[in-house]
C-alpha positions in Angstrom: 0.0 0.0 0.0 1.3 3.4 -1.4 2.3 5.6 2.2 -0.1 8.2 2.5 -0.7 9.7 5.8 -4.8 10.1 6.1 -6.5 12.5 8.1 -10.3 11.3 7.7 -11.9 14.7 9.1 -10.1 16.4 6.0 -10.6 13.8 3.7 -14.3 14.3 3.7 -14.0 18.1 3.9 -11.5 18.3 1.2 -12.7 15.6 -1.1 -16.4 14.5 -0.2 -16.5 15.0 -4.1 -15.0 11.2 -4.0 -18.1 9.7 -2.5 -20.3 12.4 -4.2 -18.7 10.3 -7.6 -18.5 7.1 -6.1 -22.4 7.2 -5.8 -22.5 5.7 -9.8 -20.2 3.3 -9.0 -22.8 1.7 -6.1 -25.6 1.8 -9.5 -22.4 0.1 -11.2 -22.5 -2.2 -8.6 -26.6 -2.7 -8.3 -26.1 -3.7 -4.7 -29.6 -6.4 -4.3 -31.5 -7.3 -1.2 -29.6 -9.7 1.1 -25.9 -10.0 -0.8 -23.3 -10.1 1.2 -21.0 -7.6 -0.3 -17.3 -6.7 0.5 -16.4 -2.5 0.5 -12.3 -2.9 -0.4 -11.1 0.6 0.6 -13.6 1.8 1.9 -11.8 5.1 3.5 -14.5 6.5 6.2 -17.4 4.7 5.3 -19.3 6.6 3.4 -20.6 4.2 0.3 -20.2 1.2 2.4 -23.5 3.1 4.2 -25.4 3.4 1.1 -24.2 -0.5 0.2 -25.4 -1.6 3.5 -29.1 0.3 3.1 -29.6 -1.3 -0.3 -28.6 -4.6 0.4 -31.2 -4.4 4.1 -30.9 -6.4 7.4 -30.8 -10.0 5.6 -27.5 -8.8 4.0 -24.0 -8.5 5.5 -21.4 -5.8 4.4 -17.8 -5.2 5.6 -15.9 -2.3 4.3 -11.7 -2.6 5.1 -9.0 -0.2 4.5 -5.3 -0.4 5.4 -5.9 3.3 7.5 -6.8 2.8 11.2 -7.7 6.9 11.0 -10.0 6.0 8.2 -11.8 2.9 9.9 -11.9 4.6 13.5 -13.7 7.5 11.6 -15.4 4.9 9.7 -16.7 3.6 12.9 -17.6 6.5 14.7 -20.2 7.6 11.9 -21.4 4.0 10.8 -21.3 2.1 14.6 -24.0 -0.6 13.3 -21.8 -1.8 10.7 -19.0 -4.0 10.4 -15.3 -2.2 9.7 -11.8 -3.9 10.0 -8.3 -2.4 9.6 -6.3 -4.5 7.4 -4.3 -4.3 4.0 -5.8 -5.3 1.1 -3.4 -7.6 -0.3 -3.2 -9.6 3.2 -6.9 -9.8 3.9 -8.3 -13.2 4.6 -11.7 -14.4 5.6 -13.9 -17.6 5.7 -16.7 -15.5 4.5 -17.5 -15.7 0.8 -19.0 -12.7 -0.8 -21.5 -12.0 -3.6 -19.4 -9.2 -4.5 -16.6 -6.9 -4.0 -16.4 -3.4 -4.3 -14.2 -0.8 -4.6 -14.3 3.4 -5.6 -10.8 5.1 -5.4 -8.6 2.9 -3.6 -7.3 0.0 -6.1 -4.8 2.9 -7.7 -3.1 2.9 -4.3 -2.0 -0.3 -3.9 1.3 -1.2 -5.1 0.8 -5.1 -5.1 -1.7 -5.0 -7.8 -1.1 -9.5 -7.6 -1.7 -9.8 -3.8 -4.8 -7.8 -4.2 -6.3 -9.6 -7.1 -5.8 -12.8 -5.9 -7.4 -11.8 -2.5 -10.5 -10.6 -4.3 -10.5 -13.7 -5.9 -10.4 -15.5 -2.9 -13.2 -14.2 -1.6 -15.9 -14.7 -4.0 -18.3 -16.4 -4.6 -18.1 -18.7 -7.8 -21.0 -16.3 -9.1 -19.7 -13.3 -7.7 -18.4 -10.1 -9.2 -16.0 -7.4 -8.9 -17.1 -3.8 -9.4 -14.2 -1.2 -9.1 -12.8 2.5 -9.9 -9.8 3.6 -10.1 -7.4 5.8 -11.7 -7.0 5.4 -15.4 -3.3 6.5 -17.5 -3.2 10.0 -17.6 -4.9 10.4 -14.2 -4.2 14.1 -12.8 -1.6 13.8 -15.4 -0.8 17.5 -15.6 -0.9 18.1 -11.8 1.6 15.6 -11.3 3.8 16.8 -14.0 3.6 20.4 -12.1 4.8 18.7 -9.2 7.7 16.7 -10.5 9.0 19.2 -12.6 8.9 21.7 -9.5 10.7 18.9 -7.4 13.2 18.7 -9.8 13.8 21.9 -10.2 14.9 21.8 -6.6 17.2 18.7 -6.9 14.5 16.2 -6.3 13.3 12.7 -8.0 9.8 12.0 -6.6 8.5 9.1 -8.1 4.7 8.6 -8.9 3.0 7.0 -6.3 -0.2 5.7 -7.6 -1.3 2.8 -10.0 -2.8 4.2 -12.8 -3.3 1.7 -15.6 -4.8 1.6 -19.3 -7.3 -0.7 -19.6 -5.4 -3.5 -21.2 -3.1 -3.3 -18.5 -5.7 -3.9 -15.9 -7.6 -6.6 -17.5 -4.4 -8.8 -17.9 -4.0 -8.2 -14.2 -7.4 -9.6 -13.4 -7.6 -12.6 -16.1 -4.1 -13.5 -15.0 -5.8 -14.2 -12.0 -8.6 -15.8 -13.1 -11.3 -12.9 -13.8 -13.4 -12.7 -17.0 -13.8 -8.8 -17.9 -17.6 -8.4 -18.1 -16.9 -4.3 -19.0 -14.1 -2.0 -18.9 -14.4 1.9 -19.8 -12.0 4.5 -19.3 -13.5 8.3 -19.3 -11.9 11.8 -18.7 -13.7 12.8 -15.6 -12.8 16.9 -14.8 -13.4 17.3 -10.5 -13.9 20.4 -9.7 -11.7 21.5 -6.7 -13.2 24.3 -4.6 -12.2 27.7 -3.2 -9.0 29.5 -4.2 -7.3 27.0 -1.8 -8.7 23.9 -3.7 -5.4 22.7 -4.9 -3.7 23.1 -2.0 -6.2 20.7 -0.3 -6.2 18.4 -2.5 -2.2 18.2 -2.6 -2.7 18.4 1.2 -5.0 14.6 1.2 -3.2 13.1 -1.1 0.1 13.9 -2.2 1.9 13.1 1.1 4.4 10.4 -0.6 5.0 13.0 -3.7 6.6 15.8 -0.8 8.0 13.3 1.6 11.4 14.5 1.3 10.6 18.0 1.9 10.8 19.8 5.1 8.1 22.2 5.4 8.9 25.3 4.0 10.0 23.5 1.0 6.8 21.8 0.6 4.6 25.1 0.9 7.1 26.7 -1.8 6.8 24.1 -3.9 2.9 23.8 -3.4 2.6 27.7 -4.5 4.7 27.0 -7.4 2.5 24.4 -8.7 -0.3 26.5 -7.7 1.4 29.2 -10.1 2.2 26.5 -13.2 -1.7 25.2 -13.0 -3.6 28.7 -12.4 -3.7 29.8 -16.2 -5.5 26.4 -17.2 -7.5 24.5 -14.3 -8.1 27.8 -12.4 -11.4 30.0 -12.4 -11.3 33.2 -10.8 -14.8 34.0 -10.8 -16.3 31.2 -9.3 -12.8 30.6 -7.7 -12.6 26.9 -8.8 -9.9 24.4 -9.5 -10.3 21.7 -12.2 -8.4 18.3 -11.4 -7.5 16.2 -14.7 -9.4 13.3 -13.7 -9.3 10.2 -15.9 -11.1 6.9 -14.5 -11.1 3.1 -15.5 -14.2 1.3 -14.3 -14.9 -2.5 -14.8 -17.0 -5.3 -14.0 -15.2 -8.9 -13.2 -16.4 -12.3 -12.7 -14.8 -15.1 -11.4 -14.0 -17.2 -14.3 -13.5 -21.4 -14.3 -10.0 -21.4 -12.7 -11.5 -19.1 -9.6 -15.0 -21.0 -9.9 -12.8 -24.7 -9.9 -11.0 -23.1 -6.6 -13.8 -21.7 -4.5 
């Protein structure tokens, strides 16, 4: 799992916009009365809520995520459902689930293998995996801002997330099994609020890009960025930041080898 130091209180002020999205990956999903569904990053708890009402008291849902800030906050808001801290490449479980979802998390998890197979270990044979992530190309531009400030200061800051095409990511998941059902890649432009949108966002979630940095090189290097990206993702009048989204969402079943296993 890609370090990332989460604040959960922020994270829902500074990017609620990720649940506000992640609402078309639940229709995505079609969560139905009584499944038993698996929430695989499931940050502070937010979806795994609107999972839980749709699939009612005869169902059983579980979000994880590998931040103990995240599920404590998870907890707090959600106390009537189940939340554990683990990582998702080393979760186990007895339980098998009718399906497994996931909404901006996948992209970062370094061991794209362990997680997979994990998934695919906890299926059902007639199961599937619904997922978003970040596509190639995601916030391509305000990473490039970034790295090109870092190196102008003597710094190599490699990328931190996993941001496939799709043919990348569905040789991932049949090499482990999975039969694509659908895979669609889209440019998705977030809107990033308030003349200090940027710096929020950079504040969530670039953590690993900056971890070098003491900080007063951090905040000069997050006001030159903020200078690179103002002529082209900045609004004065209604004092808005666009983020270069890209996403990759897909539908996976188990296919014979997982079925033959499970």
């Amino acid at each position: 799992m890609t370090d990332n130091e989460w604040d959960g209180g922020r994270y829902d002020d500074a990017a609620g916009f990720v649940t506000d999205y992640g609402d078309s990956v639940v229709d995505l999903l079609d969560p139905r009365p009584g499944e038993r569904i698996l929430d695989l990053g499931c940050g502070t708890g937010h979806l795994t809520a609107t999972v839980a009402d749709a699939v009612g008291s005869a169902g059983d849902v579980l979000g994880i995520d590998a931040s103990s800030e995240m599920i404590r906050q998870a907890r707090a808001a959600y106390p009537d459902l189940r939340f554990d801290c683990v990582d998702a490449t080393a979760f186990e479980t007895d339980e098998r689930f009718d399906a497994v979802f996931s909404n901006a998390a996948l992209h970062w998890i370094d061991d794209q293998d362990a997680v997979s197979e994990r998934v695919a270990a906890a299926l059902a044979p007639n199961g599937r995996y619904v997922a978003e992530l970040g596509a190639s190309g995601n916030v391509a531009a305000i990473v490039a801002a970034v790295r090109t400030e870092l190196r102008d200061r003597g710094y190599d800051a490699a990328d931190p997330w996993y941001f496939p095409t799709i043919g990348e990511h569905a040789t991932l998941l049949e090499r482990h099994g999975f039969a694509v059902r659908s895979a669609t890649v889209f440019d998705r432009p977030t809107d990033l609020d308030g003349p200090d949108g940027l710096r929020e966002w950079l504040a969530v979630f670039g953590d690993s890009l900056f971890a070098p940095l003491s900080d007063a090189e951090r905040a000069a290097v997050v006001a030159a960025v903020e200078d690179r990206l103002r002529p082209e993702q900045y609004d004065p009048d209604t004092e808005t930041w666009t983020a270069d989204y890209r996403r990759l969402r897909f539908v996976a079943v188990p296919g014979e080898s997982v079925s033959r296993q499970t």
